[in-house]
C-alpha positions as CSV (number, residue, x, y, z in Angstrom):
1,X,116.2,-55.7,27.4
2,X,114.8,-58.2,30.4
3,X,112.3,-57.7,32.8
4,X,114.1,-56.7,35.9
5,X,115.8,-53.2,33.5
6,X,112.2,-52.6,32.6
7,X,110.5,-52.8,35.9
8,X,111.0,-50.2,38.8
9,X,110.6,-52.8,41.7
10,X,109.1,-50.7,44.9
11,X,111.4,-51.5,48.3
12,X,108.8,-53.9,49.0
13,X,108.0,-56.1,46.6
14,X,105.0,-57.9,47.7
15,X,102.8,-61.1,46.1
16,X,99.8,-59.4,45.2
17,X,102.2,-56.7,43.0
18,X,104.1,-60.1,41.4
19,X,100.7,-61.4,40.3
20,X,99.3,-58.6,39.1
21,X,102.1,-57.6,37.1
22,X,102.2,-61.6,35.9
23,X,98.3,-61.5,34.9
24,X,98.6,-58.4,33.2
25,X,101.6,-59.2,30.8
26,X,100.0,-61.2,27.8
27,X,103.0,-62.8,26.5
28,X,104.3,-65.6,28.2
29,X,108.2,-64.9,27.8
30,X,108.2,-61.8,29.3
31,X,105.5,-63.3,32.1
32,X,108.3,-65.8,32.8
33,X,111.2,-62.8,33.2
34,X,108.8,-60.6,35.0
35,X,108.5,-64.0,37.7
36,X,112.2,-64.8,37.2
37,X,113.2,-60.6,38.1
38,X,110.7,-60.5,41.1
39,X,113.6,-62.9,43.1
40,X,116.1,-61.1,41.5
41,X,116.0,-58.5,43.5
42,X,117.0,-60.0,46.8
43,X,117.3,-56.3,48.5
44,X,114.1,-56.9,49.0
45,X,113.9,-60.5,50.5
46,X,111.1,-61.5,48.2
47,X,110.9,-65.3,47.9
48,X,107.9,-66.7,45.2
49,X,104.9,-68.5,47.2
50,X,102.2,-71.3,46.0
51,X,100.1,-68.1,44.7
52,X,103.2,-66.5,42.4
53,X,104.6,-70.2,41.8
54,X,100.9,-71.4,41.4
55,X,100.3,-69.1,39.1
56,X,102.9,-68.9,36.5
57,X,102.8,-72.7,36.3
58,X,98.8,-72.4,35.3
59,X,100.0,-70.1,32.4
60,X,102.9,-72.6,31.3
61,X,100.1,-75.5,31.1
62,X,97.5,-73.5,29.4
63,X,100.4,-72.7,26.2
64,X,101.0,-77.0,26.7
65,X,104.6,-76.2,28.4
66,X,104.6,-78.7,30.3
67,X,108.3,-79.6,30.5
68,X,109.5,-76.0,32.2
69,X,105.8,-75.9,34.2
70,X,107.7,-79.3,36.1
71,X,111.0,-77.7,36.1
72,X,109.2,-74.8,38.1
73,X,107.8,-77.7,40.7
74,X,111.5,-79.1,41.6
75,X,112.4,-75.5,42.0
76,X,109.3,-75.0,44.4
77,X,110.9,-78.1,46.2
78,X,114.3,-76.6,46.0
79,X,113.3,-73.2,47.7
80,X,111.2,-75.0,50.2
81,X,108.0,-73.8,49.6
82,X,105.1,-76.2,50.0
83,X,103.7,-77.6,47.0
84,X,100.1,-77.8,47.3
85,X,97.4,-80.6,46.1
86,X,95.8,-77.7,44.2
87,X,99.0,-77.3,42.1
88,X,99.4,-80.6,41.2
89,X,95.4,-80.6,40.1
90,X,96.3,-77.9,37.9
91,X,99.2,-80.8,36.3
92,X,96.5,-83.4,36.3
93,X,94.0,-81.5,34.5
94,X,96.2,-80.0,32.3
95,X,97.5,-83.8,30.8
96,X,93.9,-84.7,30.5
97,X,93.2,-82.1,28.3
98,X,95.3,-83.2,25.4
99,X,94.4,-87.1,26.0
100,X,98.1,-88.0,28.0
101,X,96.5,-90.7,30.9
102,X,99.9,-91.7,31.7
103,X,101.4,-88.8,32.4
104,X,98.0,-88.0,34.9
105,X,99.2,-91.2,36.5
106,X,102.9,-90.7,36.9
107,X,102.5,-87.1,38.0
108,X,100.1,-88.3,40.6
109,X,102.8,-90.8,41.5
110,X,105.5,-88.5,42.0
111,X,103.2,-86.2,44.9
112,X,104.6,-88.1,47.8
113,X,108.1,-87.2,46.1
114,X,106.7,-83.5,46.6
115,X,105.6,-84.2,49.7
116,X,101.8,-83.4,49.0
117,X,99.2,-85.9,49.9
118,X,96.9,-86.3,48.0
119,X,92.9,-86.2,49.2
120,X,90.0,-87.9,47.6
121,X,89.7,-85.1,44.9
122,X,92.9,-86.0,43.5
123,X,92.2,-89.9,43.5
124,X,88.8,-89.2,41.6
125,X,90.4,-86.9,39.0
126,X,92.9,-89.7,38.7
127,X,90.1,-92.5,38.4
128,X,88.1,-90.3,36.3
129,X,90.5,-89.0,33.3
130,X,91.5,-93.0,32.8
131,X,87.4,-93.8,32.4
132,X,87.5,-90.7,30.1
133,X,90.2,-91.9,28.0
134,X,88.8,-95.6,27.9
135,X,92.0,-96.7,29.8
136,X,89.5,-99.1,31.7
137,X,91.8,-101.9,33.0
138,X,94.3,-99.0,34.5
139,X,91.2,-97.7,36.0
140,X,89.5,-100.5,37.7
141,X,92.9,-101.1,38.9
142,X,93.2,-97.5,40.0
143,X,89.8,-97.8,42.3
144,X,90.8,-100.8,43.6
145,X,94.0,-98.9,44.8
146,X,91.9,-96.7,46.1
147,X,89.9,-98.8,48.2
148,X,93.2,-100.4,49.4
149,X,94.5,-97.2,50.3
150,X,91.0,-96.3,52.6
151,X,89.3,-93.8,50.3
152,X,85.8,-93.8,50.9
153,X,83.3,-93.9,48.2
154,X,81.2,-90.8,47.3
155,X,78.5,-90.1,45.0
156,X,81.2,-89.0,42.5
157,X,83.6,-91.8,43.0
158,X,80.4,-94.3,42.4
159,X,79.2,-91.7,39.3
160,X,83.0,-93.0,38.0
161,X,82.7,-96.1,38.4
162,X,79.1,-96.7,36.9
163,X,80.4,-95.0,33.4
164,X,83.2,-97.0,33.4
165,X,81.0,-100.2,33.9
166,X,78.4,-98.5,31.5
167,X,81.4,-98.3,28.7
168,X,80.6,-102.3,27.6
169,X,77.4,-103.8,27.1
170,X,78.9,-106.9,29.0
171,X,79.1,-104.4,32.0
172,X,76.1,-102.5,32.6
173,X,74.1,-105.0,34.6
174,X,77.6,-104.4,37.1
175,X,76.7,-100.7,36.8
176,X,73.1,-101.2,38.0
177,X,73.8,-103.4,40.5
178,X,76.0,-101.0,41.6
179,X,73.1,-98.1,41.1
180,X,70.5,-100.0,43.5
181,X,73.1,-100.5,46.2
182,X,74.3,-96.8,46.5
183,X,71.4,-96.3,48.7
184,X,72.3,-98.8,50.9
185,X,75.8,-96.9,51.3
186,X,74.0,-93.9,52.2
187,X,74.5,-92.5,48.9
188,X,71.8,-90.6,47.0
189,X,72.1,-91.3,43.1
190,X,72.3,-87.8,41.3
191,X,71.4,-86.5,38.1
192,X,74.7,-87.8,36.4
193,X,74.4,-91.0,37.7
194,X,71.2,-91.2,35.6
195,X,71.8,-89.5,33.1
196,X,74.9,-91.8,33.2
197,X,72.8,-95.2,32.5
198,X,70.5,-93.3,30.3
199,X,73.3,-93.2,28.2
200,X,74.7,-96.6,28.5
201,X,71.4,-98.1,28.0
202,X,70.9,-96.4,25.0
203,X,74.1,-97.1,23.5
204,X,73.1,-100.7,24.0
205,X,70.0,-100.5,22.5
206,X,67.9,-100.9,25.5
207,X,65.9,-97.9,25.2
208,X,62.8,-99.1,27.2
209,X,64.8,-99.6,30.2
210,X,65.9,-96.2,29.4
211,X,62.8,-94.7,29.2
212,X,61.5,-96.1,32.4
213,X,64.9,-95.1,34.2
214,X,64.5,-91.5,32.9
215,X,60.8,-91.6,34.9
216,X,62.2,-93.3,37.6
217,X,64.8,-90.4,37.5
218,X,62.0,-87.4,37.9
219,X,59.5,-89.3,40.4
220,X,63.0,-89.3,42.5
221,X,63.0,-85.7,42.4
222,X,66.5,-85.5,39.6
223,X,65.7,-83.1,36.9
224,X,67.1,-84.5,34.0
225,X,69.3,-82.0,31.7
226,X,68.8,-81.4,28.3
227,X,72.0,-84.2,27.5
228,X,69.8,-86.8,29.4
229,X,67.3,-86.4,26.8
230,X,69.1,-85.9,23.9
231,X,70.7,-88.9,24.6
232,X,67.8,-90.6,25.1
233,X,65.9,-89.4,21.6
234,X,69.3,-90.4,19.9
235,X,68.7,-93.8,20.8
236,X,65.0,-94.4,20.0
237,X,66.0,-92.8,16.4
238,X,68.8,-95.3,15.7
239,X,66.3,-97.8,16.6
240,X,63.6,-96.5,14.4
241,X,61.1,-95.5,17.2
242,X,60.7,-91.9,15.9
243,X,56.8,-91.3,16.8
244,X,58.9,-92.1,20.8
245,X,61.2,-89.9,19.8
246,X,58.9,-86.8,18.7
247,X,56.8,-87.1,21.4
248,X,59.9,-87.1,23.9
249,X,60.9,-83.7,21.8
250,X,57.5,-82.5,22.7
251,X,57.5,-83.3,26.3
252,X,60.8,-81.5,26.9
253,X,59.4,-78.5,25.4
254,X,56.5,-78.9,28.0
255,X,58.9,-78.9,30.4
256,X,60.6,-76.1,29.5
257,X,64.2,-77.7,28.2
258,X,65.3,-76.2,24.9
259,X,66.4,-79.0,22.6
260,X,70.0,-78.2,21.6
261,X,71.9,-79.0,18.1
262,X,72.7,-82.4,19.1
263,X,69.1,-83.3,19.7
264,X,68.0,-81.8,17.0
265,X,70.8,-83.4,14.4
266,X,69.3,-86.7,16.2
267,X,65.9,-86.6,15.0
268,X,67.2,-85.3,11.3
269,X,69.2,-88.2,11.0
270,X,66.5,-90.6,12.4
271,X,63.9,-89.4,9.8
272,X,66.4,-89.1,6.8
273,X,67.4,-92.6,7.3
274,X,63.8,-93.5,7.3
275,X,62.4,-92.2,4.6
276,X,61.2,-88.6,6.3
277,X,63.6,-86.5,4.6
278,X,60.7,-83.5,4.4
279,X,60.3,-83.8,7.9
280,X,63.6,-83.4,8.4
281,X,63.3,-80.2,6.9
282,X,60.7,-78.8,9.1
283,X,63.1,-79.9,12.0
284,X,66.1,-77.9,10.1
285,X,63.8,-74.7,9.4
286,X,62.5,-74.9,12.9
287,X,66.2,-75.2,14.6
288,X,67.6,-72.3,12.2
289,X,64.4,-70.0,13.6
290,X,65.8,-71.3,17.4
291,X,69.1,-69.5,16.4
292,X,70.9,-73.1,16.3
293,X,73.7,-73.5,13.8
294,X,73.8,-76.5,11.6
295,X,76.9,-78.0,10.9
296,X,78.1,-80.6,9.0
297,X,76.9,-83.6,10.5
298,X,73.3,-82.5,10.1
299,X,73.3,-81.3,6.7
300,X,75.0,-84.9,5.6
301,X,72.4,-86.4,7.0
302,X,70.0,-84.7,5.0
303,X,71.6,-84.7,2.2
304,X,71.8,-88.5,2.2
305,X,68.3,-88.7,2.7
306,X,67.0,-87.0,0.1
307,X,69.3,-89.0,-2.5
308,X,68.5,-92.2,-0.9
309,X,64.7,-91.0,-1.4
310,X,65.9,-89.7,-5.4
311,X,64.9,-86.0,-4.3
312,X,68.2,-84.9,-6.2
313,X,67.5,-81.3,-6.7
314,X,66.7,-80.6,-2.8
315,X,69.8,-82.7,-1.6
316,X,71.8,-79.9,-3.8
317,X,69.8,-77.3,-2.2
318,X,71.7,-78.4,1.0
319,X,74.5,-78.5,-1.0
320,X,74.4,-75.2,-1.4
321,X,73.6,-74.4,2.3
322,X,76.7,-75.8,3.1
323,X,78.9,-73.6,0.6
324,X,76.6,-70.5,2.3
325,X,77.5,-71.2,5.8
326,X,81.1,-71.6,4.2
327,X,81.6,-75.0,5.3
328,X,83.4,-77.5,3.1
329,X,81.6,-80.8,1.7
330,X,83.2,-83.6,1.8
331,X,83.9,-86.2,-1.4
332,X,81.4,-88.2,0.1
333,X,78.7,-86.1,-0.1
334,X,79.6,-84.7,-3.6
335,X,79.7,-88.7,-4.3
336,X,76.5,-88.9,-3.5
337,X,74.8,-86.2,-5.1
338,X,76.8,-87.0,-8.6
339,X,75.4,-90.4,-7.8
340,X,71.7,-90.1,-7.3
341,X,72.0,-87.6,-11.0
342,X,73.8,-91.1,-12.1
343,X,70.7,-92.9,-10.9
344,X,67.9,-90.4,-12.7
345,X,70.0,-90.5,-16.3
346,X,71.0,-87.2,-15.9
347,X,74.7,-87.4,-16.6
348,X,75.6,-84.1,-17.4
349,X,74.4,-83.0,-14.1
350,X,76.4,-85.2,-12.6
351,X,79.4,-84.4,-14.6
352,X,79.1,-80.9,-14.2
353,X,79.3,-81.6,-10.2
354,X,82.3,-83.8,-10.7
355,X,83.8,-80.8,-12.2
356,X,82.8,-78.3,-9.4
357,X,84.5,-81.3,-6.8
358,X,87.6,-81.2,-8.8
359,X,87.6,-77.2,-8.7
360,X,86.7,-77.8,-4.8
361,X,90.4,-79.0,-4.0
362,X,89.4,-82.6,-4.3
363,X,91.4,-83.5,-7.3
364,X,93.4,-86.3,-5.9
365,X,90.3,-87.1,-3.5
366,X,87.6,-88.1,-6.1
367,X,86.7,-91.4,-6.2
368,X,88.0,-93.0,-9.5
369,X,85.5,-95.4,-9.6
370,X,82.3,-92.5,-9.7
371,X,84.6,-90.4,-12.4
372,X,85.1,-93.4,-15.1
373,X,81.0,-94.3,-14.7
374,X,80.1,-91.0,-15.1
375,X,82.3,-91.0,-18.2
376,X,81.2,-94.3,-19.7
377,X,77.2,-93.1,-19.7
378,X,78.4,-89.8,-20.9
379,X,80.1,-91.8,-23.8
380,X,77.1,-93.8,-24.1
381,X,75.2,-91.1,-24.9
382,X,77.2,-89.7,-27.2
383,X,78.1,-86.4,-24.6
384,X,81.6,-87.2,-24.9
């Protein structure tokens, strides 16, 4: 039975009864009939607009419909109603969300086709979806278009550009250089654009330049966000500056910035791989009491410190954090553990966890090469 049997359409049907009627129906199918029987009945002289069209083409690319949400575009065209930049945002989004870059370009493409020009807030999606999916050549290309086609720069277009620049170490002297001169433009450099070559500079190692640019950064007035630091505490860990790295974890606290669960997993991982696996563990116990949720990441890395460290029996304490949580550990980190038992002589230990990662749905994922050592000892022993 369709929509239009269902429904008792008033004389008037107006757009603000269309959309509430198309909000309020869950399912998408009947959503689509209940828009379909709206023009049906032409009694009335009802004719869709950009908020009935607008809308049921934001519900086609949320459920990744994306072939019927253009079909209803050519049938905006067809019934002459204007198709508006904020429509076609709603496309441009909606293919950067599942990582299709071309299809952001070739929709943007086809605008003038709709007869919609397109503002600086389309050309900056544009430019910035190809940065975010490292389609770098298409986007310097793109913002030079741009500045063919008169677009004047903004903080935002420059905040672009920078992390595209600050994607390749080879680059990020560019971004700078582009950093001091936004001034000069009459631009004012944000809290993104630092915490944007915070970021870069870290990633390259440079974390002295990054420390002075996150000063820099607060004597300009820019708060810097919880990200900035985190970012900035991952990089002094991977470069063994810890005591830099604590002492930054102290002074956001002084400034009133809760460290989140990336910052956090930063500092675990930093200790563990330098021989701080205890400390570590204060970090975990003090994150769990701050109602943060370890995952995955930050249990492997403290699992792999305590073996690399030979603390066996506290690595399977994680171990057994994990299975509490009801996450799933990997082979690797079963590998491990059945390792370091390997490396104290306790092979039936270790057996008994090859066993449990068999049982564990990793039959045809266990590394061959750990299963016939643990065998040999065991047959060395005189186990087998």
């Amino acid at each position: 039975m369709g929509c239009r049997s269902i429904i008792r359409w008033p004389q008037q049907v107006t757009t603000s009864l269309v959309e509430q009627l198309i909000r309020s129906e869950k399912d998408l199918e009947k959503a689509i009939s209940i828009f379909d029987a709206a023009t049906a009945e032409y009694c009335t002289g009802f004719h869709h607009d950009q908020n009935t069209f607008g809308l049921i083409i934001k519900r086609l690319l949320s459920a990744n419909k994306f072939m019927t949400a253009e079909d209803m575009l050519d049938r905006m065209r067809i019934e002459k109603c204007t198709i508006t930049e904020n429509i076609v945002l709603s496309f441009l989004r909606a293919y950067a969300r599942v990582h299709k870059p071309h299809e952001v370009v070739r929709v943007f493409r086809k605008m003038k086709e709709y007869e919609c020009e397109p503002t600086v807030k389309s050309y900056v999606t544009v430019f910035s979806v190809l940065v975010d999916e490292s389609q770098l050549k298409m986007a310097f290309n793109f913002y030079r278009y741009m500045r063919q086609m008169g677009i004047p720069t903004s903080v935002t277009s420059l905040n672009v550009l920078i992390k595209a620049l600050c994607k390749s170490r080879g680059s990020l002297d560019s971004a700078f250089m582009i950093f001091r001169e936004m001034p000069k433009r009459g631009h004012t450099p944000d809290s993104y654009t630092y915490g944007t070559l915070i970021c870069g500079l870290c990633k390259a190692g440079r974390n002295l330049e990054a420390r002075e640019l996150l000063l820099e950064m607060e004597a300009k007035g820019c708060s810097p966000s919880v990200v900035t630091y985190s970012l900035l505490v991952h990089g002094l860990c991977q470069t063994n500056r810890l005591d830099e790295a604590l002492e930054l974890l102290k002074e956001m606290k002084g400034k009133g910035i809760e460290p989140n669960l990336y910052t956090y997993s930063s500092l675990i991982d930093g200790l563990c791989k330098h021989g701080h696996s205890s400390q570590a563990m204060k970090l975990l116990d003090r994150m769990i009491r701050k109602c943060l949720v370890p995952n995955l990441i930050t249990y492997s890395s403290l699992i792999h410190g305590f073996c690399s460290e030979g603390k066996v029996q506290d690595a399977v304490q994680i171990l057994d954090r994990i299975k509490l949580q009801e996450l799933k550990p990997d082979v690797g980190l079963y590998s491990k553990v059945i390792n370091c038992f390997c490396d104290i002589s306790k092979f039936q230990e270790a057996a008994n966890f090859l066993d449990e990662m068999v049982l564990a749905d990793f039959y045809f994922s266990v590394q061959w090469g750990t299963k016939f050592e643990i065998n040999f000892k065991l047959q060395l022993e005189g186990r087998l």
